[in-house]
PDB file of the backbone (N, CA, C, O) and the ligand in Angstrom, with CONECT records:
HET     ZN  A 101       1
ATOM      1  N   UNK A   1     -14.237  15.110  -0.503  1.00  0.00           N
ATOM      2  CA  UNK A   1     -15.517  14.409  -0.472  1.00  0.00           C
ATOM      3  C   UNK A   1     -15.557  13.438   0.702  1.00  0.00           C
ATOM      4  O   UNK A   1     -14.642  12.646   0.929  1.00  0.00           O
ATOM      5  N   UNK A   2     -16.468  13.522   1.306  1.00  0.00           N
ATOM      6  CA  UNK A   2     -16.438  12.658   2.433  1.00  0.00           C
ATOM      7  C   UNK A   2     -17.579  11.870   2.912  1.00  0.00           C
ATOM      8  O   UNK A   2     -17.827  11.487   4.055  1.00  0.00           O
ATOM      9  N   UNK A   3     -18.362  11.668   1.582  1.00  0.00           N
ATOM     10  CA  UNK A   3     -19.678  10.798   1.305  1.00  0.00           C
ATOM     11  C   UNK A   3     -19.533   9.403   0.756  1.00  0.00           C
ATOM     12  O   UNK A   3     -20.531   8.894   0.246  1.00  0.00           O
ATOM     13  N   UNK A   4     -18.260   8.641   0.808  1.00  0.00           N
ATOM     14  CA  UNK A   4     -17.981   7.369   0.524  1.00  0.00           C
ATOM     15  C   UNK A   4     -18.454   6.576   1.550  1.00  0.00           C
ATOM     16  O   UNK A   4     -18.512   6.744   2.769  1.00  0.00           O
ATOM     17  N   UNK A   5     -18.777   5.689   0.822  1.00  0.00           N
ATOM     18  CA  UNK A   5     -19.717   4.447   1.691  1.00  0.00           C
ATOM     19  C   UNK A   5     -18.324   3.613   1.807  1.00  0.00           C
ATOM     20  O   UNK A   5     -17.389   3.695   1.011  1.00  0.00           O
ATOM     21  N   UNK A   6     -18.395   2.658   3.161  1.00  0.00           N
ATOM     22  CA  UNK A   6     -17.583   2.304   3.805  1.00  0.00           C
ATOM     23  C   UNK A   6     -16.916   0.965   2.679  1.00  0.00           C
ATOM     24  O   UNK A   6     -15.879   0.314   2.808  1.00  0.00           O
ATOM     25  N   UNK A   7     -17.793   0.913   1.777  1.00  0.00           N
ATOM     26  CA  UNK A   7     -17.770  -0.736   0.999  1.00  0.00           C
ATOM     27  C   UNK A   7     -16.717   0.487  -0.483  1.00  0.00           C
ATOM     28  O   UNK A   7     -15.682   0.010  -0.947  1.00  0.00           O
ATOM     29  N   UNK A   8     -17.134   1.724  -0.914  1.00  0.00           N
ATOM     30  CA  UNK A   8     -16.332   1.769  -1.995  1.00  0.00           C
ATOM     31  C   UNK A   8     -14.870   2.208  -1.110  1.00  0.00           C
ATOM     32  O   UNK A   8     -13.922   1.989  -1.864  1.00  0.00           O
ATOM     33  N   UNK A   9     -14.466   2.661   0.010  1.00  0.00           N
ATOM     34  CA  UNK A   9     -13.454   3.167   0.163  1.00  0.00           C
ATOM     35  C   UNK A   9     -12.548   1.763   0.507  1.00  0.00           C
ATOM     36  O   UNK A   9     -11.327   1.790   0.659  1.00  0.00           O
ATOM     37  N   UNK A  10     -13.367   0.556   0.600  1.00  0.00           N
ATOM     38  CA  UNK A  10     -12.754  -0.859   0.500  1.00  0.00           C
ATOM     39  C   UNK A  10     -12.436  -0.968  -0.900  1.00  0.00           C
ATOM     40  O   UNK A  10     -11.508  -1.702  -1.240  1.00  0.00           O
ATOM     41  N   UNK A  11     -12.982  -0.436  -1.601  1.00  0.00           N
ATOM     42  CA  UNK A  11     -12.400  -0.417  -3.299  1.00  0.00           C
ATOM     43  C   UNK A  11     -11.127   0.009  -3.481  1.00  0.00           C
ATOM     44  O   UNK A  11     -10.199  -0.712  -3.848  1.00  0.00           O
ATOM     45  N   UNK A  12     -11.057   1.310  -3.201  1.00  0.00           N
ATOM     46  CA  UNK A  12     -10.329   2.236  -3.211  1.00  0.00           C
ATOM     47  C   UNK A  12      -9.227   1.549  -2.431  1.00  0.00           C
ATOM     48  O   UNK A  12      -8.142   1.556  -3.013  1.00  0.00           O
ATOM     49  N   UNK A  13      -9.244   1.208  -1.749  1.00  0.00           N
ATOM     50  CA  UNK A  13      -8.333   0.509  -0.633  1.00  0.00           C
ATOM     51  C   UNK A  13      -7.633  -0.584  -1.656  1.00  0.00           C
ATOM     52  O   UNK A  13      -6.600  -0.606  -2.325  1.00  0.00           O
ATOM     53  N   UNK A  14      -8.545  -1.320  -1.465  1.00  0.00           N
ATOM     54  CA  UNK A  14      -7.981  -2.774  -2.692  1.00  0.00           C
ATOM     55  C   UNK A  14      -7.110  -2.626  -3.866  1.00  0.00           C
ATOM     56  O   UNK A  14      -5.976  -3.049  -4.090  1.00  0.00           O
ATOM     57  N   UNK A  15      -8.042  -1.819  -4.658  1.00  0.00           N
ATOM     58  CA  UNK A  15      -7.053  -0.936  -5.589  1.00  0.00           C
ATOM     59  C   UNK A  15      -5.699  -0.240  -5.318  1.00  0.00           C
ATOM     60  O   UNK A  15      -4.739  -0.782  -5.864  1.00  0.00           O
ATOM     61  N   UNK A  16      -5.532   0.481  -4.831  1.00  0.00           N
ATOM     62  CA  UNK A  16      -4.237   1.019  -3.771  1.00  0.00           C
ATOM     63  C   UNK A  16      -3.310  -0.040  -3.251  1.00  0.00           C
ATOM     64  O   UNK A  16      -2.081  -0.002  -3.193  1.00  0.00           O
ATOM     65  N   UNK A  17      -3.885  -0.706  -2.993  1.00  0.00           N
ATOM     66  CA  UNK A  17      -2.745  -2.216  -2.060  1.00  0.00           C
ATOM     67  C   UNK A  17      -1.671  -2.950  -3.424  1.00  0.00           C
ATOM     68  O   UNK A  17      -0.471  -3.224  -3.417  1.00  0.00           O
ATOM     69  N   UNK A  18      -2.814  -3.107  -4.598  1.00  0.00           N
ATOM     70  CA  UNK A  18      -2.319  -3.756  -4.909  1.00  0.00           C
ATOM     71  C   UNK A  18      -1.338  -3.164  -6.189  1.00  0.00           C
ATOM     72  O   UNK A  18      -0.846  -3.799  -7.122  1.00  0.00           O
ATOM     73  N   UNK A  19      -1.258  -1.907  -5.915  1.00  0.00           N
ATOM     74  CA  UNK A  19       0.199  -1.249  -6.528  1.00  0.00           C
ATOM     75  C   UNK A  19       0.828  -0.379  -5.451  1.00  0.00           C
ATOM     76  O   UNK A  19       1.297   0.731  -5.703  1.00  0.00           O
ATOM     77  N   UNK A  20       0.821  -0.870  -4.367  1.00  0.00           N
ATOM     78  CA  UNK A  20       1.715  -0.067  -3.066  1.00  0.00           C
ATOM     79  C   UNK A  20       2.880  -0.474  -3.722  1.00  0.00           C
ATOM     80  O   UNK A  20       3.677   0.331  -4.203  1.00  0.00           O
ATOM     81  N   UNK A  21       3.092  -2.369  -3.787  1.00  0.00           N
ATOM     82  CA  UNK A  21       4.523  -2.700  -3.741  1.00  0.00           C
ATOM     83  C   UNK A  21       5.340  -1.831  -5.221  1.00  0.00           C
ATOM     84  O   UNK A  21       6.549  -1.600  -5.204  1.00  0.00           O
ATOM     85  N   UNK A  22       4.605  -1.510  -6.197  1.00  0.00           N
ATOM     86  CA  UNK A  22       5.251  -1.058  -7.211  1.00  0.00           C
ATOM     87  C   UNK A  22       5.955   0.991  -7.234  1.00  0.00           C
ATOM     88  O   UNK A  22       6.864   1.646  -7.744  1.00  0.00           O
ATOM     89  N   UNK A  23       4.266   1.268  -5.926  1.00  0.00           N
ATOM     90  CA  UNK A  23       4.889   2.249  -5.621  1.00  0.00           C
ATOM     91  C   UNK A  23       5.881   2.629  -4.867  1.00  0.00           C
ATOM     92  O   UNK A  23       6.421   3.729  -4.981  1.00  0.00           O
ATOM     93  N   UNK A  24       6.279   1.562  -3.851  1.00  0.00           N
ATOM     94  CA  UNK A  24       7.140   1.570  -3.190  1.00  0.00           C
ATOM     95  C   UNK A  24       8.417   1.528  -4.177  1.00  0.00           C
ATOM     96  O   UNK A  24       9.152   2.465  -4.486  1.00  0.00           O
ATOM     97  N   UNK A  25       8.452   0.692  -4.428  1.00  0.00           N
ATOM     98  CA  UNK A  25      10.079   0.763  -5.992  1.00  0.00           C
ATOM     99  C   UNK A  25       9.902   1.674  -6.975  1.00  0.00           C
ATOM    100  O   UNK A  25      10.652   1.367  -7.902  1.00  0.00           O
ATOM    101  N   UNK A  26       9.155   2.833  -7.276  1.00  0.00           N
ATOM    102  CA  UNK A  26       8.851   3.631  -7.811  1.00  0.00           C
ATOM    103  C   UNK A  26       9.085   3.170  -9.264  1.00  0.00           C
ATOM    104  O   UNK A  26      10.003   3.434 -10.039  1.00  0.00           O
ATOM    105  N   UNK A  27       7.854   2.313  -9.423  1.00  0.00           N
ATOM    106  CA  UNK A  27       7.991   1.695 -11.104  1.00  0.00           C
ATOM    107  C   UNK A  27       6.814   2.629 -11.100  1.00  0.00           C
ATOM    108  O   UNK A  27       6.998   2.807 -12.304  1.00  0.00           O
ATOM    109  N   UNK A  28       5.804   3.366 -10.853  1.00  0.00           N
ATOM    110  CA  UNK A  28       4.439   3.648 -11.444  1.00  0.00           C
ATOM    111  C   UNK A  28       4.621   4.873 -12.029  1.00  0.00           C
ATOM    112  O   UNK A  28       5.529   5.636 -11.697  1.00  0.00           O
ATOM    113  N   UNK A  29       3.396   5.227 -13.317  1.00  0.00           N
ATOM    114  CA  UNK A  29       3.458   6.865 -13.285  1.00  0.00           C
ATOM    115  C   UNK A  29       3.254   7.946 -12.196  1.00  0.00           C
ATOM    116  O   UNK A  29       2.512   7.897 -11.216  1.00  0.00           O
ATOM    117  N   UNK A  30       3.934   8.755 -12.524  1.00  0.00           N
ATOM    118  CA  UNK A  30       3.720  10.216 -11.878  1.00  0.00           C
ATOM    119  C   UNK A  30       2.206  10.558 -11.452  1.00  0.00           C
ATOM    120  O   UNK A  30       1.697  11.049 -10.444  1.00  0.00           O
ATOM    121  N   UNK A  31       1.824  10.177 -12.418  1.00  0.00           N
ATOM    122  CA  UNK A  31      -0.338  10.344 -12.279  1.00  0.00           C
ATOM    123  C   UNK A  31      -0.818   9.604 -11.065  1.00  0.00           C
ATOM    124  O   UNK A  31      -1.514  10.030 -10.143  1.00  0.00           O
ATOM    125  N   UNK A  32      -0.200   8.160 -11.286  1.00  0.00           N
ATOM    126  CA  UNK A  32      -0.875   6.883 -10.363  1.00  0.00           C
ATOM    127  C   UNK A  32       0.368   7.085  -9.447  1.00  0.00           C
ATOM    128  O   UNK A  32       1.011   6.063  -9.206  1.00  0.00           O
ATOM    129  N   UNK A  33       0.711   8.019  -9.014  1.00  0.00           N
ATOM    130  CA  UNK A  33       1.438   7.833  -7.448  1.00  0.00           C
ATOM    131  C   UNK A  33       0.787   9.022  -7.035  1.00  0.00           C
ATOM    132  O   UNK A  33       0.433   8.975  -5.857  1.00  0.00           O
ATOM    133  N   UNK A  34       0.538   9.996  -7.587  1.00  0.00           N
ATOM    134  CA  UNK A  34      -0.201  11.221  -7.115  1.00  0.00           C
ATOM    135  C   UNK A  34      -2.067  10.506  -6.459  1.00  0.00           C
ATOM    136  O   UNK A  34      -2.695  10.750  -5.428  1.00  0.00           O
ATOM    137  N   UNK A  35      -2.326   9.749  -7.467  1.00  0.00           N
ATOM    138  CA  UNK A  35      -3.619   8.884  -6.845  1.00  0.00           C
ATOM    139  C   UNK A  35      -3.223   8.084  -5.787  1.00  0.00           C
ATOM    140  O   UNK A  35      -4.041   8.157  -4.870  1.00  0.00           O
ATOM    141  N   UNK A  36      -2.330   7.379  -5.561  1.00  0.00           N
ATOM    142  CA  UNK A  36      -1.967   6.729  -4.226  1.00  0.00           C
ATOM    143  C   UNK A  36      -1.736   7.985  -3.068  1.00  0.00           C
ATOM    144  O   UNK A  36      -2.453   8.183  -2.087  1.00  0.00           O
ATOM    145  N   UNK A  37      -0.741   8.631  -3.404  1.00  0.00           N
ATOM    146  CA  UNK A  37      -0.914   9.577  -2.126  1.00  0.00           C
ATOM    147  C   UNK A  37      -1.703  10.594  -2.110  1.00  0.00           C
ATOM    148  O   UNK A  37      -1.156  11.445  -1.408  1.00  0.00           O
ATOM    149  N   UNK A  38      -2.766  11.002  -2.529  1.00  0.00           N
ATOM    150  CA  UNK A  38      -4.277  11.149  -2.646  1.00  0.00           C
ATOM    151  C   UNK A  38      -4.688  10.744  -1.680  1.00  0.00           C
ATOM    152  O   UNK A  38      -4.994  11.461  -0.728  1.00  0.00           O
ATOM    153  N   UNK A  39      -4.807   9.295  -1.708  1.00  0.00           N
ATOM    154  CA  UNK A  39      -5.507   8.217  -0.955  1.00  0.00           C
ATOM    155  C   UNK A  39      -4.648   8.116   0.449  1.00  0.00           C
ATOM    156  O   UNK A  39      -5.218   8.026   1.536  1.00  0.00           O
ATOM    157  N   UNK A  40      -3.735   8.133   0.359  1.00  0.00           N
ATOM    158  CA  UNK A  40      -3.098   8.069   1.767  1.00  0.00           C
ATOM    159  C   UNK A  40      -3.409   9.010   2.644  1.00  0.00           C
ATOM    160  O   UNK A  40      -3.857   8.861   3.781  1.00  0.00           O
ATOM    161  N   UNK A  41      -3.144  10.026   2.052  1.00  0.00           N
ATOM    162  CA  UNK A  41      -4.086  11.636   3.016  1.00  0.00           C
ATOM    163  C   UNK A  41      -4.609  11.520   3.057  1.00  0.00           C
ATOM    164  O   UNK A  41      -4.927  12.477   3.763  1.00  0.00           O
ATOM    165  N   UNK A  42      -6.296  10.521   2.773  1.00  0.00           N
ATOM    166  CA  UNK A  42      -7.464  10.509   3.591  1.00  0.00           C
ATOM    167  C   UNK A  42      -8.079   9.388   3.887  1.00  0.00           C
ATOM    168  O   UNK A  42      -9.273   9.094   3.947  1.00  0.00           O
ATOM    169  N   UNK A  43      -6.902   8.673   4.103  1.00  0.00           N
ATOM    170  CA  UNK A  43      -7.140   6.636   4.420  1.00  0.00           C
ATOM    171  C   UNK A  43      -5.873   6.646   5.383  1.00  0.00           C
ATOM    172  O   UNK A  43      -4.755   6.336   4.972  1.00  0.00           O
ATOM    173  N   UNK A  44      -6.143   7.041   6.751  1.00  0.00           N
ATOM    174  CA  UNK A  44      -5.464   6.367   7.993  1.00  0.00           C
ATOM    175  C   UNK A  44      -4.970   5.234   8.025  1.00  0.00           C
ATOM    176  O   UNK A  44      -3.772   4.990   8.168  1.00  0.00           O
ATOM    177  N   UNK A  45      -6.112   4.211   7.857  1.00  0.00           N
ATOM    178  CA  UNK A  45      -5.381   2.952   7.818  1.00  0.00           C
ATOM    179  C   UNK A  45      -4.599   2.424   6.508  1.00  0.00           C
ATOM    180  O   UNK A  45      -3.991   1.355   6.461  1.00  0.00           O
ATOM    181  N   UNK A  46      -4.688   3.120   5.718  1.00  0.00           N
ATOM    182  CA  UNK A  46      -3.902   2.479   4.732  1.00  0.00           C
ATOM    183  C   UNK A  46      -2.447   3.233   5.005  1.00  0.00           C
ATOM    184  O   UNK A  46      -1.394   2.603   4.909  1.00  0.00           O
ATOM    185  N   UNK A  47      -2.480   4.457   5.309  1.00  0.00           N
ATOM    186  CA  UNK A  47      -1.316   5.325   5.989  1.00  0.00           C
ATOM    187  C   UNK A  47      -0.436   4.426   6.226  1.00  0.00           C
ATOM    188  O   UNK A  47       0.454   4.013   5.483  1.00  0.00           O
ATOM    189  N   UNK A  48      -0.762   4.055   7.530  1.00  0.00           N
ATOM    190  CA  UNK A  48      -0.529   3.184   8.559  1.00  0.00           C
ATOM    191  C   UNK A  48       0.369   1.665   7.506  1.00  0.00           C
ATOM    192  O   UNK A  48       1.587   1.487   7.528  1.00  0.00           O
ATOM    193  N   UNK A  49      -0.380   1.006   6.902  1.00  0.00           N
ATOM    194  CA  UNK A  49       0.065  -0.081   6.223  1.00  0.00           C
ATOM    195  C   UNK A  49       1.493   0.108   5.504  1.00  0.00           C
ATOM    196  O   UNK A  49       2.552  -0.517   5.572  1.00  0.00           O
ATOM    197  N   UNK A  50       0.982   1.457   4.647  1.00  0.00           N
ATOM    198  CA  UNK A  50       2.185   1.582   3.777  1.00  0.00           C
ATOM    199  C   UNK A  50       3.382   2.120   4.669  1.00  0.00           C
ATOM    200  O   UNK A  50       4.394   2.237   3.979  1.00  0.00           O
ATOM    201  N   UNK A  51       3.582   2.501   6.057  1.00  0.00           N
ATOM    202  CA  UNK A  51       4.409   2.971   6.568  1.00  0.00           C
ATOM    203  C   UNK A  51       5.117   1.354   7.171  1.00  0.00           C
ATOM    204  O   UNK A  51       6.313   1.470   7.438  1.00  0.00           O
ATOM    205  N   UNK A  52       4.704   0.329   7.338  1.00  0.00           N
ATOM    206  CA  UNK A  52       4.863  -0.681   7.907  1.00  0.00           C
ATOM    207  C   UNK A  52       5.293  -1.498   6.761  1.00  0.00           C
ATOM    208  O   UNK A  52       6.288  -2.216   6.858  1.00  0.00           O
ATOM    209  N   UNK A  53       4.664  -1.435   5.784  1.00  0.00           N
ATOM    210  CA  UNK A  53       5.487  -1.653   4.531  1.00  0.00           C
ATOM    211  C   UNK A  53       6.525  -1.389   3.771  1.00  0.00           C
ATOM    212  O   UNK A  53       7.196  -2.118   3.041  1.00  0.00           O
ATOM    213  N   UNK A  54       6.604   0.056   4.093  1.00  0.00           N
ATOM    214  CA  UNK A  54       7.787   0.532   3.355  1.00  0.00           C
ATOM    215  C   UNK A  54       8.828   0.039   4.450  1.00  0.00           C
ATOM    216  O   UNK A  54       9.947  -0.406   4.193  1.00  0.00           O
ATOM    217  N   UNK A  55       8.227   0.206   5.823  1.00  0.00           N
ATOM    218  CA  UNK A  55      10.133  -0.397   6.580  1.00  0.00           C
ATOM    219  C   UNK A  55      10.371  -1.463   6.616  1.00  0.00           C
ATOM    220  O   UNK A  55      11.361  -1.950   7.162  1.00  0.00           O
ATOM    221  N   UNK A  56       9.378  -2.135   5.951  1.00  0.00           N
ATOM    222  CA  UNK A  56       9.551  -4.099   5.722  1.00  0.00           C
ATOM    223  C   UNK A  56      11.168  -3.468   4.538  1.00  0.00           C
ATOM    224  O   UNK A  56      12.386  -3.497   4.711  1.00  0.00           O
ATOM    225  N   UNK A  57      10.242  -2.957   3.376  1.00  0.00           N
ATOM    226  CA  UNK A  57      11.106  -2.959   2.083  1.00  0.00           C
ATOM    227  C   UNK A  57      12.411  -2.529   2.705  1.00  0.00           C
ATOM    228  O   UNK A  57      13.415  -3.223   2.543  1.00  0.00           O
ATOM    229  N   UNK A  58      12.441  -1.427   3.402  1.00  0.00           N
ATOM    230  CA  UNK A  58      13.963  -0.769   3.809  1.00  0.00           C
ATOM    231  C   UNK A  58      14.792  -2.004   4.168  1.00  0.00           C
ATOM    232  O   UNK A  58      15.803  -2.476   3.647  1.00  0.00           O
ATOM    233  N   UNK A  59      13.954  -2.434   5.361  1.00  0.00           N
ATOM    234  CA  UNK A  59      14.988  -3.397   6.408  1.00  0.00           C
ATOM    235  C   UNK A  59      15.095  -4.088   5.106  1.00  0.00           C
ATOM    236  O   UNK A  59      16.140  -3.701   4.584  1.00  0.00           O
ATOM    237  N   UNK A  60      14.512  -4.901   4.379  1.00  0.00           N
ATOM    238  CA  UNK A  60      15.524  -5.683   3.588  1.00  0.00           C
ATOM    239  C   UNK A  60      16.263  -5.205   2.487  1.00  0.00           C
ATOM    240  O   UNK A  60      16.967  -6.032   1.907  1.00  0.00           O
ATOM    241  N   UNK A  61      16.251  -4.070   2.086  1.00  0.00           N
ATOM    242  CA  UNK A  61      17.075  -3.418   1.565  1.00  0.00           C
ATOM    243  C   UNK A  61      18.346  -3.220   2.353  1.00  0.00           C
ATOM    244  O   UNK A  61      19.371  -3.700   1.869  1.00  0.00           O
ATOM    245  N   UNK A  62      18.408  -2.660   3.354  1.00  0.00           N
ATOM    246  CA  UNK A  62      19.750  -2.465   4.152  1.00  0.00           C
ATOM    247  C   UNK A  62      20.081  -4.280   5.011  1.00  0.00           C
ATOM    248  O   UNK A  62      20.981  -4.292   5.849  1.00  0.00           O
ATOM    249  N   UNK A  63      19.571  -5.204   4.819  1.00  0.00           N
ATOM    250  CA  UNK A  63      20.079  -6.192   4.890  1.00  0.00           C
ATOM    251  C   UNK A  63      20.661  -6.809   3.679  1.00  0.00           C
ATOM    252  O   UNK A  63      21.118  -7.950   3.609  1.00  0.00           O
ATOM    253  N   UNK A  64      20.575  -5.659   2.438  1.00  0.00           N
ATOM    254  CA  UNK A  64      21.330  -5.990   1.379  1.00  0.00           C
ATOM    255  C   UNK A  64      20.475  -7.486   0.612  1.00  0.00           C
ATOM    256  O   UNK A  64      21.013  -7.976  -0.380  1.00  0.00           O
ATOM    257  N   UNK A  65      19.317  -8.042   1.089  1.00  0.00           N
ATOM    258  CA  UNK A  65      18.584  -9.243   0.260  1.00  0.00           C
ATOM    259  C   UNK A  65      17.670  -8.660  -0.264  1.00  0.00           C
ATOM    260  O   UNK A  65      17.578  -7.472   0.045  1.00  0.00           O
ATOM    261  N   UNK A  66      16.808  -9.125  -1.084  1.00  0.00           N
ATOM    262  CA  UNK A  66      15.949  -8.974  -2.267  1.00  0.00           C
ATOM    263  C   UNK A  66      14.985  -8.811  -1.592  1.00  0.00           C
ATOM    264  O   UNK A  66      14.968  -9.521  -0.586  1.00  0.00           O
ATOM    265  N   UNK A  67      13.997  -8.032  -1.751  1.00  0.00           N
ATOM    266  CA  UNK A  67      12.331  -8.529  -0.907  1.00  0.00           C
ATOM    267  C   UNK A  67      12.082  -9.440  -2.188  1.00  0.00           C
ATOM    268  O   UNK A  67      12.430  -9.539  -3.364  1.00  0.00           O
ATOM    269  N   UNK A  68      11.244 -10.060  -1.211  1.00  0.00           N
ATOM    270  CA  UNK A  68      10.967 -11.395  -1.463  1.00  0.00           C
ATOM    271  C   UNK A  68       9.517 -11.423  -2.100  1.00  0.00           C
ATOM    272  O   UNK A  68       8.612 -11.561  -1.277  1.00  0.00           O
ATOM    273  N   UNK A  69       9.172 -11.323  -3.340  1.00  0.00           N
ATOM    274  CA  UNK A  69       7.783 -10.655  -3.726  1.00  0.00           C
ATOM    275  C   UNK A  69       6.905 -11.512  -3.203  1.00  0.00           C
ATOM    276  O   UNK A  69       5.853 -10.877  -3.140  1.00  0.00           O
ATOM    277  N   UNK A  70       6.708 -12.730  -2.737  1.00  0.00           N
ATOM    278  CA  UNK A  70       5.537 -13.014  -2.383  1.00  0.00           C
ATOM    279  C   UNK A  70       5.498 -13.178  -0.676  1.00  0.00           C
ATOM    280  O   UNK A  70       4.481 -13.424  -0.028  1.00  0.00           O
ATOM    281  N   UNK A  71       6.782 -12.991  -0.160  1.00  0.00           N
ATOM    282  CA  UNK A  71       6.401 -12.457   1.320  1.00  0.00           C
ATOM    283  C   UNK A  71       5.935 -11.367   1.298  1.00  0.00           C
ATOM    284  O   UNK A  71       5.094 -11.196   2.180  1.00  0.00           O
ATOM    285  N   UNK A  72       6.187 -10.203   0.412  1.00  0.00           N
ATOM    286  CA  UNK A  72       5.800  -9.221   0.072  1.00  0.00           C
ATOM    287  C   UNK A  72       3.941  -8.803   0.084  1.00  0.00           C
ATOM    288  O   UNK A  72       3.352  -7.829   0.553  1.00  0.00           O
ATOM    289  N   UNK A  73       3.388 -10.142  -0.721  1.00  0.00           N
ATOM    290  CA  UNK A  73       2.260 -10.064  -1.439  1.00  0.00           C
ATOM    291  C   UNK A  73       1.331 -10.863  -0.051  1.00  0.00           C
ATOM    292  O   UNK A  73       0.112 -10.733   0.055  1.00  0.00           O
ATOM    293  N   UNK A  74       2.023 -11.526   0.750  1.00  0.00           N
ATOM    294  CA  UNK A  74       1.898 -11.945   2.107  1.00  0.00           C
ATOM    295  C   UNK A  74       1.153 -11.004   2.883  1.00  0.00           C
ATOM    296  O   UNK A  74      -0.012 -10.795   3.219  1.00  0.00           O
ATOM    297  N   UNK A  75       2.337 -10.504   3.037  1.00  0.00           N
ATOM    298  CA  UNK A  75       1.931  -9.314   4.079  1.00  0.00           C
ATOM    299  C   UNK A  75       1.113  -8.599   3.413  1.00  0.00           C
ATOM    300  O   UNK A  75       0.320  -8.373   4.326  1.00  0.00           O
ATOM    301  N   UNK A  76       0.621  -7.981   2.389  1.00  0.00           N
ATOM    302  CA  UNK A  76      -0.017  -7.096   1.921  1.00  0.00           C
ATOM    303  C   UNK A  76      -1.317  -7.577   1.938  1.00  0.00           C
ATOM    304  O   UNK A  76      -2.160  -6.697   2.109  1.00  0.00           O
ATOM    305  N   UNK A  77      -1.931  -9.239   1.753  1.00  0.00           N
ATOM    306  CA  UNK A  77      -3.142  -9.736   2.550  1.00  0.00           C
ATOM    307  C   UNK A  77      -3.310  -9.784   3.878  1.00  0.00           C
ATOM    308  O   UNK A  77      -4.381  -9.597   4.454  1.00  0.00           O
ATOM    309  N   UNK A  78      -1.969 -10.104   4.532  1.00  0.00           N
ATOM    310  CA  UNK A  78      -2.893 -10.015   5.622  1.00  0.00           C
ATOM    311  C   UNK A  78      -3.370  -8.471   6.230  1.00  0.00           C
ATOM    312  O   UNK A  78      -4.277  -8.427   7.061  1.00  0.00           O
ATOM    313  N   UNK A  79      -2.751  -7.316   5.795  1.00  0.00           N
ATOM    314  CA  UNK A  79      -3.505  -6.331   5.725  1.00  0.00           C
ATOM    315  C   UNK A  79      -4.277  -5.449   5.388  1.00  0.00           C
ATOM    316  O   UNK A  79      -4.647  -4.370   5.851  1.00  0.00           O
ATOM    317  N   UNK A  80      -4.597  -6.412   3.981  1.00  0.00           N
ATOM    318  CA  UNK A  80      -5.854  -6.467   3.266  1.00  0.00           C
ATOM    319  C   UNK A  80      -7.115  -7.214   4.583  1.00  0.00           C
ATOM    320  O   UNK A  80      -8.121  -6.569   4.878  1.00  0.00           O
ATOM    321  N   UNK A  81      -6.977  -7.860   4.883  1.00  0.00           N
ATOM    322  CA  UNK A  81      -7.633  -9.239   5.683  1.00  0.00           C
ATOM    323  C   UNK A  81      -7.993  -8.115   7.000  1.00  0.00           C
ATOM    324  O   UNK A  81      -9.183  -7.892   7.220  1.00  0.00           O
ATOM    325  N   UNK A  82      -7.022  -7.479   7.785  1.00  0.00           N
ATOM    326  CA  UNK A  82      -7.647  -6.471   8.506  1.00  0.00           C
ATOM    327  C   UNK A  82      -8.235  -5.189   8.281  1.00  0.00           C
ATOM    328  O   UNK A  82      -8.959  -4.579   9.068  1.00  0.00           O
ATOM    329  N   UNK A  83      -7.791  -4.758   6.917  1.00  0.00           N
ATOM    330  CA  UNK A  83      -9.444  -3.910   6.579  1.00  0.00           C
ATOM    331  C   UNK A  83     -10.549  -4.184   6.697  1.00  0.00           C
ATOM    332  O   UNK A  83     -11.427  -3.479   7.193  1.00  0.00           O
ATOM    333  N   UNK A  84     -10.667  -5.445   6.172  1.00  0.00           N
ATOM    334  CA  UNK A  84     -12.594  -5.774   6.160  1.00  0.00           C
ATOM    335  C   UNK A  84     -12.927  -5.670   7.044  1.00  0.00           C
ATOM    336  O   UNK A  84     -14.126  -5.832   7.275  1.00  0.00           O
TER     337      UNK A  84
HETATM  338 ZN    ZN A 101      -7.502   3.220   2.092  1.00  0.00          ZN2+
END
């Protein structure tokens, strides 16, 4: 479908962001990760985010420290903040 108005795929977006970080640690269902990467195949820029995200999570994974959930939740506004 490719009749979304630019304001719901900001929905869609919003929604999505704010269980990336869980999809990233793979706490979510099987259902709601199949809807996230749904959305990733036809949201570039969110593509884009979660790829910049996930190597946030790596690098601090292989620096062996914790991500830090609200640097975490940080970064995930301010690229919320460059969608709009
Ligand atoms: Zn999106």
């Amino acid at each position: 479908m490719s009749n979304q108005s630019a304001h719901q795929h900001n929905a869609a977006c919003l929604e999505l962001f704010a269980k990336l970080s869980e999809y990233l640690d793979r706490e979510l269902e099987p259902d709601t990760c199949k809807k996230i990467e749904q959305h990733l195949k036809e949201c570039p820029p969110c593509r884009n985010c979660m790829q910049t995200l996930k190597r946030t999570v790596e690098f601090c994974k292989s620096m062996e420290t914790k991500p830090v959930p609200s640097e975490l939740s940080k970064r995930l506004r301010d690229m919320l903040e460059q969608l709009r």
